[in-house]
N, C-alpha and C positions, 0 to 999 in steps of 0.2 A: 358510240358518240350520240349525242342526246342532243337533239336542234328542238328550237324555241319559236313557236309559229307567232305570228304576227295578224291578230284577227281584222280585218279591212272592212269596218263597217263600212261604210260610203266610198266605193270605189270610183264612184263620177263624180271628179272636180268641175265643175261648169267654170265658163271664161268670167262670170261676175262675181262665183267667186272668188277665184283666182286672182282678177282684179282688185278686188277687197282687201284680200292680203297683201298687194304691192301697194296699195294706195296704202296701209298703215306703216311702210317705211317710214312716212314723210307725216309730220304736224298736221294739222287743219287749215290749219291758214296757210301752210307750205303750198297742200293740194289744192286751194282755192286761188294760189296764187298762180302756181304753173297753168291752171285749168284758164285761166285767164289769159296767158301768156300764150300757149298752144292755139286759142281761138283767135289772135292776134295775129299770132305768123300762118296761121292758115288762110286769116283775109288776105293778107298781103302778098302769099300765093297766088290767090285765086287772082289779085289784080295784076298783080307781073307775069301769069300765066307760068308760073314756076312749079316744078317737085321738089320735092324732101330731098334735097341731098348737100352734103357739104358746101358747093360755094350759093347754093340759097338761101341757105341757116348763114353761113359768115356774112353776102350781099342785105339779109335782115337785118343782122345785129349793125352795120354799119350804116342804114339805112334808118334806124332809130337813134344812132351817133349823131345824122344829119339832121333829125328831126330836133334837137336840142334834149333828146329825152335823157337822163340821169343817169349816171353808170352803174349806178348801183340797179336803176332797175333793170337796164343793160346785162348786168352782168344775173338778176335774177331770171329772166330769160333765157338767155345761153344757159341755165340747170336747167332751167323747163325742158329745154329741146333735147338736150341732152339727154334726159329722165323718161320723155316721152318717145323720144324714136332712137333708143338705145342701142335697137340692130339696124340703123340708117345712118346713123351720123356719128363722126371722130371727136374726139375731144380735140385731140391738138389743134386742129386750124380755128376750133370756135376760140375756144384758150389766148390762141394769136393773135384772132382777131379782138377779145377783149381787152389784152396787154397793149395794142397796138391803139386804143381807142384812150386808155387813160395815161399812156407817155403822150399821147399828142394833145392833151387835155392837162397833161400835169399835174395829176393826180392819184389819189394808190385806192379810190373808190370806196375809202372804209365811210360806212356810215356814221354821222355825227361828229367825225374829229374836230377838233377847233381849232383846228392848222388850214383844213380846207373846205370848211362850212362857214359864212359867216353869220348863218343865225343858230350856231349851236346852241345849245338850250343851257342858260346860266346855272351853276350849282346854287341847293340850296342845301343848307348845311342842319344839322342836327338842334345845336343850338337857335337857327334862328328860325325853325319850326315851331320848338317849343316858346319864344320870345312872340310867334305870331297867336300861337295858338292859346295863349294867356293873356293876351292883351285885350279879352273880352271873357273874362274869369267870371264874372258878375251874371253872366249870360247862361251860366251851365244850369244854376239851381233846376233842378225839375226838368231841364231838359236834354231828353236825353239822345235825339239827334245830336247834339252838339259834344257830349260825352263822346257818342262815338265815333264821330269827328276826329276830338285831340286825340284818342286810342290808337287811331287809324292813324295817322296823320306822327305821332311821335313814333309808335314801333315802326313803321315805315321807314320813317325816317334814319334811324338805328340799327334798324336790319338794313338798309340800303336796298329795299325790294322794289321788285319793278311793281308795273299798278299792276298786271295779271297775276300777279303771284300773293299782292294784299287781297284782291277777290277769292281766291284760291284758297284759302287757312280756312280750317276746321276747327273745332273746337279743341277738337282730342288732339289736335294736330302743336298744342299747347302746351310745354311744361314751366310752371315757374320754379327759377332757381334763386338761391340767397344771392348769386350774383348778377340776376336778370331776368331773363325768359330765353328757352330753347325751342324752334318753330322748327318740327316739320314739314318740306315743301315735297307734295307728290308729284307734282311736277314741273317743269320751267319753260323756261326759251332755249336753254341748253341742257335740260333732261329731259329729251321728248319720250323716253321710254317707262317711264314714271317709277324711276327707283328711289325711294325718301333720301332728301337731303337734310340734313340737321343745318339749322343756322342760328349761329347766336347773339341775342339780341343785348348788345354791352347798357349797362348801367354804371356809366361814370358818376352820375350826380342825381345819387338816390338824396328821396325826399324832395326834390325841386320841381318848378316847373318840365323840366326836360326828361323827367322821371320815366320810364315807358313801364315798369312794373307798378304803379302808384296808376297811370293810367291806364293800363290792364285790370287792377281791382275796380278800379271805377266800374268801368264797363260793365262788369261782371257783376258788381254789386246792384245795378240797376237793371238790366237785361234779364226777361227770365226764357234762358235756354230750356226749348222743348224736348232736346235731344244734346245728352253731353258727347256723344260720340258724332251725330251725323251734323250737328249746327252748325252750320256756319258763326265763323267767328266774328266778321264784319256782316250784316244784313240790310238792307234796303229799309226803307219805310212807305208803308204805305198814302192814299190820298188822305185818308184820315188824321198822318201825322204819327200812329203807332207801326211800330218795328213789325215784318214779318218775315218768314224764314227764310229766306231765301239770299243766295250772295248778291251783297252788292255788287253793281257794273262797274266794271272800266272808267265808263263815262261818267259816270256818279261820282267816283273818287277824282277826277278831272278838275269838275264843276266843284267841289266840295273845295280843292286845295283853292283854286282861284277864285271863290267866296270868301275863303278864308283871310287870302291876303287880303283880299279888296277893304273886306270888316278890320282889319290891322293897322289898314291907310298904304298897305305898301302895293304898288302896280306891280301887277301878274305878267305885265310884256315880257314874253324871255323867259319864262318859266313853265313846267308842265311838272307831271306828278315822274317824271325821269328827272328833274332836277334833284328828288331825295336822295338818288343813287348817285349822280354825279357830285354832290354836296357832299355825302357821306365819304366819299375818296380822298375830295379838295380835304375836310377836315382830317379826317386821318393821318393822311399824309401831311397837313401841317404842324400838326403836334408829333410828328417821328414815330411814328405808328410805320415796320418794315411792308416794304411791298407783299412781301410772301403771306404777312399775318393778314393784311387786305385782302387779298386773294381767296383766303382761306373764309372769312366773312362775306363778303360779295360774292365767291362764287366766278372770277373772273381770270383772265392772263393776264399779267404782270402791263404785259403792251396794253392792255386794252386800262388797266387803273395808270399807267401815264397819262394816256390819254383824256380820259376822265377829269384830271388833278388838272382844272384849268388855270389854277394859282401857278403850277409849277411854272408854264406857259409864261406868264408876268413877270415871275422872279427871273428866269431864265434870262430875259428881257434887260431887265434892269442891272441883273449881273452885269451882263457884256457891255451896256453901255457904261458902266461903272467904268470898268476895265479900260474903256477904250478913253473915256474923258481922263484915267487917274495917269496914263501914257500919253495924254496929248496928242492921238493918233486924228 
């Protein structure tokens, strides 16, 4: 019988980096956010003279109930503790104690619904992206911040990406097809493991304003990419006013979309660069686009594009009250 050795270069794991490899379960901002949350309920130890154990993590999270703090971030906390003292503390009683914090609040704690948010953030739809983003056509000649503006700003819009994920495209990360464009995303909010997701970018009204492959050559045609594999596909600009290579911010595409309406005339209240995702659903779903085909584009659960489809919301609305005046009830 013939055994197969196993050569052990490095037989001492040290505890950092042991640490290293449990911190990469979790996102960046996951671990920046438990890391925050841990130092929170540790003050709050040290002032109530409390340990680590079950009814101090439950007397915490109800103790941030009383402070008026948000369940969601309630309930991000109760992972924290949970993640951090995993041989200390149960899930169940934290679990109860969360459940137990939004029946008496009357609430299911999803973030952003527009059942129980009232400043959810208004869709903005596909079309009337490209309606804003033409409404100063005059404006592009020569400039090419503003090109890549509408680029941003319509695939966005079409792909229904979140702003971390318009930051995130590479060039290579690019194919054009006769019926669109197909984006590679390495990675998301729901692929923290960065396995390529394909998404594709629909083109209902080639040739038009609302075109995203017509605004993909633009871009291109004016931009000269250092690097076709490593460039970024959206880039920043520098003080001087020319493009350098590097990805645009978050914050950048922010500022950019709520310049954009403001130069359009239409007020940014109630809007952010998650209104393109939530627009994109609203529209879909208005023209009979099935949930499942949604799903498949966005990248999301069926629950969560109801939720989205703030029209649905309205119609929903209006149904019943139809109903109830056409019975005289």
């Amino acid at each position: 019988m013939t055994t197969t050795s196993i050569a052990i270069t490095n037989p001492v794991v040290t505890d950092d980096r042991l640490a290293q490899v449990m911190t990469n379960t979790r996102a960046r901002n996951t671990v920046l956010a438990y890391d925050s949350a841990v130092r929170a309920f540790e003050a709050w130890l040290k002032a109530t003279g409390s340990k680590v154990n079950d009814e101090s993590a439950c007397r915490y999270l109800v103790s941030m109930a009383d402070a008026g703090r948000k369940t969601n971030t309630i309930a991000v906390h109760r992972a924290a503790l949970l993640f951090c003292y995993n041989n200390l503390l149960n899930q169940r009683p934290l679990s109860a104690v969360l459940e137990g914090i939004r029946r008496e609040r009357k609430d299911d704690g999803i973030s952003g619904s527009a059942l129980n948010n009232p400043v959810a953030k208004k869709p903005l739809t596909p079309i009337e992206v490209g309606a804003i983003v033409s409404s100063q056509r005059t404006a592009w000649n020569g400039d090419k911040e503003r090109i890549r503006n509408r680029a941003m700003l319509i695939i966005g819009a079409w792909g229904g990406f979140r702003c971390s994920e318009i930051a995130g495209i590479k060039l290579a990360d690019v194919m054009r097809e006769p019926e669109g464009l197909l984006i590679t995303l390495r990675s998301s909010k729901t692929n923290q493991r960065g396995e390529p997701e394909t998404k594709p970018i629909i083109n209902p009204f080639p040739q038009s304003a609302n075109d995203p492959v017509i605004a993909f050559d633009q871009w291109m045609a004016i931009h000269p990419f250092p690097s076709k594999n490593d460039s970024p596909l959206f880039v920043g600009f520098g003080i001087t006013g020319n493009p350098v290579n590097t990805h645009i911010t978050t914050r950048a595409i922010r500022d950019i979309l709520r310049r954009e309406m403001e130069g359009a005339g239409v007020d940014p209240s109630g809007f952010s660069a998650h209104s393109l995702r939530i627009g994109l659903v609203t529209y879909l779903r208005g023209i009979g686009v099935s949930d499942k085909d949604i799903c498949f584009i966005t990248r999301q659960t069926e629950r969560t594009v109801a939720r989205y489809d703030q029209s649905s919301i309205r119609d929903a609305m209006e149904r019943v009250t139809g109903i109830v005046k056409a019975k005289g009830i």
